[in-house]
C-alpha positions as CSV (number, residue, x, y, z in Angstrom):
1,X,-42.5,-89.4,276.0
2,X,-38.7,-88.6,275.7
3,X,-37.2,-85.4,275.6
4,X,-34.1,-85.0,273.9
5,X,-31.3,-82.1,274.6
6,X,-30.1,-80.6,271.0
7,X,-29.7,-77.3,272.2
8,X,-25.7,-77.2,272.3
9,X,-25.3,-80.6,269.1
10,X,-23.0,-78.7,266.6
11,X,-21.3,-77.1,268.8
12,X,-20.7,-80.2,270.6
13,X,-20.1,-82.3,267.4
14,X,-17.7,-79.4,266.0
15,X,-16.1,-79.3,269.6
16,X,-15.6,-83.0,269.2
17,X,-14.2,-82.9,265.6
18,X,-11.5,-80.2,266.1
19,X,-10.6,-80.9,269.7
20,X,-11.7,-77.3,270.9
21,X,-13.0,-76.7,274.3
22,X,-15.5,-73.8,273.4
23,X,-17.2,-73.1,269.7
24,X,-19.5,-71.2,267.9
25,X,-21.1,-72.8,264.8
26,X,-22.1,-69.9,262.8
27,X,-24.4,-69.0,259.7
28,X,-22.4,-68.5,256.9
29,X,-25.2,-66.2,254.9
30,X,-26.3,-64.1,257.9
31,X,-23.4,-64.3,260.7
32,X,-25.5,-65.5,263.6
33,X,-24.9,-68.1,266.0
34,X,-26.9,-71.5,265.1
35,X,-25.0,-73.3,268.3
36,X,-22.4,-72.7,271.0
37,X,-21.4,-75.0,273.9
38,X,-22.7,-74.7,277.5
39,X,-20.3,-72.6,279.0
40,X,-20.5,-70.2,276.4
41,X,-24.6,-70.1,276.3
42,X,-23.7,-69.1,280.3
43,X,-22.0,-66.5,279.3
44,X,-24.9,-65.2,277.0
45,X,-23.2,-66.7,273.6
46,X,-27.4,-67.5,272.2
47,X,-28.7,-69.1,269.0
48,X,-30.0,-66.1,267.0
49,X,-27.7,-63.3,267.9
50,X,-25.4,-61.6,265.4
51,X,-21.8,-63.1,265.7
52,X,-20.7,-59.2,265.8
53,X,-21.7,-59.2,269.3
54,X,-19.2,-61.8,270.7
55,X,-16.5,-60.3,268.1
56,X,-14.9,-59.9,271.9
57,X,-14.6,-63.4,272.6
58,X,-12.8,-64.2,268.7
59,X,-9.5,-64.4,270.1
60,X,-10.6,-66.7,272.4
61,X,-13.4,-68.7,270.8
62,X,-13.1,-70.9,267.5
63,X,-15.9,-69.6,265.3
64,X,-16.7,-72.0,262.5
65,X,-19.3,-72.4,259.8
66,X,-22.2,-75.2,260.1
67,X,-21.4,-78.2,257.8
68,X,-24.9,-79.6,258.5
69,X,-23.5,-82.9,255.9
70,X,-21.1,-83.7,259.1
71,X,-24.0,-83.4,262.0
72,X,-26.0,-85.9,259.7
């Protein structure tokens, strides 16, 4: 058995590719969050949520859309 932690990868991979600290990869078509990085999923930034509910943290936070080509 292996287990395998994916839970933060595009965030990560986008974090890595832009040299950001803290992302949000989006959903292009329905604004949600498909992936942020660890400190922001402990500040309550989770997969599934609306982005207009960390429209607070924009100034602060790159917000990108998932270019699921690159994560391949």
């Amino acid at each position: 058995f292996a287990l395998v932690d994916a839970d933060s990868f595009y965030a990560n991979c986008e974090s890595l590719r832009r040299g950001l600290k803290e992302v949000i990869v989006c959903n292009r078509e329905r604004e949600v969050v498909l992936s942020a990085t660890y400190r922001l999923k402990k500040a309550g930034v989770k997969s599934g949520l609306p982005l207009s509910r960390f429209s607070h943290l924009f100034g602060v936070v790159k917000v990108v859309p998932a270019e699921f080509d690159y994560y391949a």
